[in-house]
N, C-alpha and C positions, 0 to 999 in steps of 0.2 A: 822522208821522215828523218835520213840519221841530217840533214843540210840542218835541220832544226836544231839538232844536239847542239850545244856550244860546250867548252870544259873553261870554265873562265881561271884557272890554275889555282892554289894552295898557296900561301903566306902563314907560316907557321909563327911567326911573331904578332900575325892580326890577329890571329885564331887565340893566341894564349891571352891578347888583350880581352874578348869576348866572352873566353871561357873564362878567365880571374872579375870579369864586370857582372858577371852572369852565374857567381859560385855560389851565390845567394838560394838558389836555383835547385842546383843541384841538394846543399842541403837542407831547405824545405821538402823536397822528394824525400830524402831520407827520413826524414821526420816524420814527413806523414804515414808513412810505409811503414814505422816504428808504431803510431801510434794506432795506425786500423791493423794489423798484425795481432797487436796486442787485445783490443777489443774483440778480433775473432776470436783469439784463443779462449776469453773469458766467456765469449759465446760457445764454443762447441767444445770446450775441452774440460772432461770432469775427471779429478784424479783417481787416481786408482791405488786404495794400502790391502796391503797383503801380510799378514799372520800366519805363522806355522808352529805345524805342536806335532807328536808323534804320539800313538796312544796304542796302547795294546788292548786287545779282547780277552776277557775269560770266563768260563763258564759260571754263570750265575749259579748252579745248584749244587758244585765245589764247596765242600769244606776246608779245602788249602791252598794256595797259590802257587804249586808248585807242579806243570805241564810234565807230565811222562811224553815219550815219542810218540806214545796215542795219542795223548789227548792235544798236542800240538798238531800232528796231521788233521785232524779232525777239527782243531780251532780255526786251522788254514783255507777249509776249504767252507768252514762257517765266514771265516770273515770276510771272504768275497763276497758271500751274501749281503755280508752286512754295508759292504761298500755300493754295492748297487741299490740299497736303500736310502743310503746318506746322498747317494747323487741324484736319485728321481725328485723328479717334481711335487708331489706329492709329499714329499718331505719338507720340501723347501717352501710350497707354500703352509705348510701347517707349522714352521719356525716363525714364516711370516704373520701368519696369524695370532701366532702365542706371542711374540715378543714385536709390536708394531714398531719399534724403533731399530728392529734390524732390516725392516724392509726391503733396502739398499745392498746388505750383506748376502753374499752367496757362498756356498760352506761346499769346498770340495775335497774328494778324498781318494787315496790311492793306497792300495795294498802292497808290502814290500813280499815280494814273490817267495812263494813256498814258507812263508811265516805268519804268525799272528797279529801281524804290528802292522797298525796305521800312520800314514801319513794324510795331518789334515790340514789343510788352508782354508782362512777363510778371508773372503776377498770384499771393502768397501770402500765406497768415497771419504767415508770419515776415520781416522785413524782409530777414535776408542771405539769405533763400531768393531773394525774387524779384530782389536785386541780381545775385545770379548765374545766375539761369535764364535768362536771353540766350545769355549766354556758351558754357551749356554745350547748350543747346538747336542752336544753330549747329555747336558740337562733332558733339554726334551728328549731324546732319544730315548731317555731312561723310563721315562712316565709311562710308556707305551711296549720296551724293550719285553718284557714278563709274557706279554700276549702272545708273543712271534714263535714259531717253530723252534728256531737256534735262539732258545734262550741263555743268554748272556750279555754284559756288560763290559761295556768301553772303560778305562784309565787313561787318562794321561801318563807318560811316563818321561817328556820331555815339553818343554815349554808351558802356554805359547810363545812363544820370540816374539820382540817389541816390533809393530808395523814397519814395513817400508814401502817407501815409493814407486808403485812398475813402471820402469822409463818414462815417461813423463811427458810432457807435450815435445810432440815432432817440431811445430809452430815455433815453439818459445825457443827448441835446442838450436834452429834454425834462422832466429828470428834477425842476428847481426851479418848473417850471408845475403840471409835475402834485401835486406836495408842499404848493404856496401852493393848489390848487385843491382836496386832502382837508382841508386849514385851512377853508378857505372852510365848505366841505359840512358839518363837523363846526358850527360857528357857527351855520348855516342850522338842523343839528339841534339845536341850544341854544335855538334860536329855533321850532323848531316846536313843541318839547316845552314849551314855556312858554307858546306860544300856545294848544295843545291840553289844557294841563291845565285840570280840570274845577273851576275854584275863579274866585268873585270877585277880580279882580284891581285895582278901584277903586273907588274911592267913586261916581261916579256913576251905576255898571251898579247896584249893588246897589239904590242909592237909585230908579233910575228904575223897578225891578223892584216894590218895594213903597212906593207911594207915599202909602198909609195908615199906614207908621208913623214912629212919630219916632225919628231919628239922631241919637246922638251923636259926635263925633269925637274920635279921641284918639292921639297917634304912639304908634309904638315906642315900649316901655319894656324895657329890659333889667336883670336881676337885677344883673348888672355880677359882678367877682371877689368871691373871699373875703374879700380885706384891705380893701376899702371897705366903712365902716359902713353898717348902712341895709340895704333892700329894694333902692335904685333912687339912681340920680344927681340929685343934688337940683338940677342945676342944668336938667337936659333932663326933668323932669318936675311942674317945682311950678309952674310956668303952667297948663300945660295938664291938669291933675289939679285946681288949683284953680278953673279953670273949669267942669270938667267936675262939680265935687261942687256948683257952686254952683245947676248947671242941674239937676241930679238933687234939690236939696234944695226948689229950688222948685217941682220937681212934686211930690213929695210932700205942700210943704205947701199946694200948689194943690186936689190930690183929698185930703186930709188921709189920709195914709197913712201909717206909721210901722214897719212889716216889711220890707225887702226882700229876696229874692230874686235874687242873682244867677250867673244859670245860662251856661254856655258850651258848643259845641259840639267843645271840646278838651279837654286834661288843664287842671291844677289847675297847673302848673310856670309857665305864661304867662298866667292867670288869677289867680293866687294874689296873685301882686304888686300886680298892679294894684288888687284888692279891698279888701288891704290898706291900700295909699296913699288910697285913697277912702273908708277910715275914718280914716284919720289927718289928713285935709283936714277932713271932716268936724267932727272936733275941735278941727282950730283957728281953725273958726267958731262956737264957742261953741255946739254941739250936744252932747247926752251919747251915747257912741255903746258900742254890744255888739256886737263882731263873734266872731260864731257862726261856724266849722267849722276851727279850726287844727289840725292832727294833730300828736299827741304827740309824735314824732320833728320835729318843725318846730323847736324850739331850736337844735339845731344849723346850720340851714342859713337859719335867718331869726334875724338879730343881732337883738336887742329885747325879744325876747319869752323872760322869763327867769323865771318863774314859782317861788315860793318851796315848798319841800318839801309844805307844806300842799297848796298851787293844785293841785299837778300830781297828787296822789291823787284826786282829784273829776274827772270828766268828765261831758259832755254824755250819755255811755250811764247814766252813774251817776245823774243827774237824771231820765231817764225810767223808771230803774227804780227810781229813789223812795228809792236811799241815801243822797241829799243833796239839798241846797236849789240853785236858781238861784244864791245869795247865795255858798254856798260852791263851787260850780264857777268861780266868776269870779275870773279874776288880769286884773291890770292891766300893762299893759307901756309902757315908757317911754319907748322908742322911736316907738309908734304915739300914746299918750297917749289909748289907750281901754283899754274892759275886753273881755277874750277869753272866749271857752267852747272846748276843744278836744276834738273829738269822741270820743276812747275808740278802745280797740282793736277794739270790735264793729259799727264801721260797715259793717264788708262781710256782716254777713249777707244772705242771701238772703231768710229771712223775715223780715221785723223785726217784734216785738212790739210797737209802736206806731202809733196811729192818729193821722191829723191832727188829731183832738179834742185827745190828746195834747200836740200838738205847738203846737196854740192855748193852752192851760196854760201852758206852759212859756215863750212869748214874751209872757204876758199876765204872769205874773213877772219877767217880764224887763223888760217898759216902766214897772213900778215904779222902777227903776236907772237909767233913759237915755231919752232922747227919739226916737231912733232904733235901730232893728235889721240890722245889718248879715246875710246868712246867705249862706256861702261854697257856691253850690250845685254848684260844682266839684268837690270834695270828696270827694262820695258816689260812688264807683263804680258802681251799682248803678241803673238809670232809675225801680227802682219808691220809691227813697227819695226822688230828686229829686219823684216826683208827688204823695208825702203833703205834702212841704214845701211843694210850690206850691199844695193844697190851703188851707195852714192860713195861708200870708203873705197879706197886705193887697194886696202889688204883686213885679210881679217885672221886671228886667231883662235884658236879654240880652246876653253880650260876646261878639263876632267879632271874632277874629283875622285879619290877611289870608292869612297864612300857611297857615292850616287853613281857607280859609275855601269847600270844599266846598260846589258847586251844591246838594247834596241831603241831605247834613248841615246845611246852614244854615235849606234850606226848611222841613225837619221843626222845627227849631226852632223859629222866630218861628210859624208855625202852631201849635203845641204850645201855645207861650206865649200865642198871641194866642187861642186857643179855651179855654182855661184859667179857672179860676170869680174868679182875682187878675186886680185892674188889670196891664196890660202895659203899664210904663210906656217902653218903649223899647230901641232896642240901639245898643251903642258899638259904633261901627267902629275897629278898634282895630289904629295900625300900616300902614293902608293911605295 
């Protein structure tokens, strides 16, 4: 199980490219998070105002207002009474019933110890609700007050105080933590899914992975717009393309080899360029150079290569099936300032009526013309076309992307390559 693990390593400069392409991302989460937050709140959360007033009791059957230390102990121990009646139910729904618009309003009250005097609140959703549920709460009180044992009467003697707010929603006090904390989370998953994806992510995981074969390096290249001439930026790729042809050229002329082979683990769209620049480097080191596998539709979308009425009737299918010569499938293009073969529209068969004997023919007329053979092994859709080519070239290389550059896609390659009956003369890491 742990042989399965792979750690394909961290690139903190890819990951900020990812996470700055992908910020988009993160605050739509935030947003959303804003806006369903906000609709719960207005779902579950109903506010709360609260009213206070202070009210003394005094004996209704007093002809003066003025408490002897009797008649205060005696108020005191009446006005507890009176407080267990303002807080029963039975009060509260008979406010509700007398005034239907306090429905909402709940009237509570608290005796100040060993005195006469109330403390009353009354508590609603609507603020002029609980401004006036004092008021009228003492009202009713009054209507029924004559009947009771402790007869006497409430006053105000202070407010009510204008409503305020009881803390308020948790949701709404909370609502820019939790918004910055699904940012967060969304980031973290920007970052796990980058770390969890199953692809080489640097040059050194790969390198340290196979350390019997030889690497090449090589940045990003991109096709670039339509309106810029060329395959590629001349400026972010003739260093490092010209180094790279120079170390390719010397291994070839190291194991004297003159075919190669080069295969990718991806399309032909991020292969294609690079292949190409690598014969056009190639040429302007005074090597003769044939790059084998252009497709016919390739004019349009690769400036350069522009092939005169003639060139373009002869293909590479037409040479193997013996309607023309090497001599006459070759156009030159002026841009790259080598000579092309472009493969015909029968590359995608399934069987191909050619064998790598074949396919030695064909490149052995070929190095009459040029001192090197370039062959686009990108090209061929098909895995069984790529194995007659790798059969019949002298050497072959391999280009990885880092982009595509799949734990198990890649393995199967360089294995392929390196059990293969051609020199494996190496793979460009390309991009990482």
């Amino acid at each position: 199980m742990t042989d399965s693990f792979r750690w394909g390593g961290f690139d903190p400069r890819k990951f900020c490219r990812i996470f700055f392409r992908n910020f988009w991302m993160i605050i739509a989460v935030m947003i959303i998070t804003y806006l369903g937050l906000t609709l719960v709140d207005k779902r579950t959360y109903t506010p709360s105002y609260t009213s206070t007033a202070v009210a003394a009791v005094y004996p209704s059957t007093s002809s003066y207002r003025y408490h002897t230390i009797e008649s205060v102990s005696d108020l005191s121990s009446k006005t507890s009474v009176i407080v267990s009646v303002l807080n029963s139910d039975l009060f509260q729904t008979g406010l509700h019933n007398q005034y239907s618009s306090m429905e909402d309003c709940t009237i509570d009250s608290l005796q100040v110890p060993n005195t006469d005097l109330l403390i009353l609140h009354a508590t609603s959703s609507r603020p002029e609700n609980a401004f006036e549920g004092i008021r009228l709460a003492l009202e009713y009180y009054s209507q029924f007050s004559g009947n009771l044992t402790v007869a006497t009467e409430i006053k105000t003697i202070l407010g009510p105080r204008a409503p305020h707010l009881d803390g308020g929603s948790k949701i709404r006090a909370n609502r820019s933590r939790l918004c910055l904390l699904s940012g967060l989370m969304m980031a973290g998953l920007l970052l796990l899914m980058y770390a969890a994806k199953t692809t080489y992510k640097t040059e050194r995981c790969i390198r340290k992975r196979y350390k019997n074969i030889r690497f090449f390096s090589l940045p990003y290249i991109s096709s670039g717009a339509k309106n810029i001439k060329g395959f590629l930026s001349k400026k972010s790729i003739q260093e490092p393309i010209k180094k790279l042809s120079i170390e390719i050229k010397q291994v070839l002329h190291k194991c004297d080899k003159k075919t190669l082979l080069v295969t990718s683990n991806t399309d032909n769209e991020g292969a294609s360029p690079v292949i190409s620049e690598l014969a056009r480097e190639l040429a302007e080191q005074n090597e003769k150079v044939i790059l084998i596998g252009t497709e016919a539709g390739q004019y349009e979308s690769a400036p350069g290569l522009d092939p005169s009425d003639q060139m373009e009737k002869y293909t590479l299918q037409d040479v193997l099936q013996q309607k023309c010569t090497v001599k006459d499938a070759m156009f030159y293009s002026e841009e790259l300032k080598v000579h092309c073969i472009q493969l015909g529209q029968d590359n995608t068969d399934a069987d191909p009526s050619y064998s790598a004997d074949d396919i030695r023919r064909i490149l052995s007329d070929c190095l009459e013309y040029a001192d090197i053979i370039l062959i686009n092994g990108t090209a061929w859709d098909l895995p069984h076309h790529v194995q007659i080519w790798k059969e019949a070239v002298d050497a072959s290389i391999a280009l990885c992307r880092q982009e595509d550059a799949d734990y198990f896609k890649v393995d199967q390659m360089l294995n392929d390559l390196q059990n293969s009956e051609s020199y494996f003369a190496g793979c460009v890491l390309f991009g990482f």
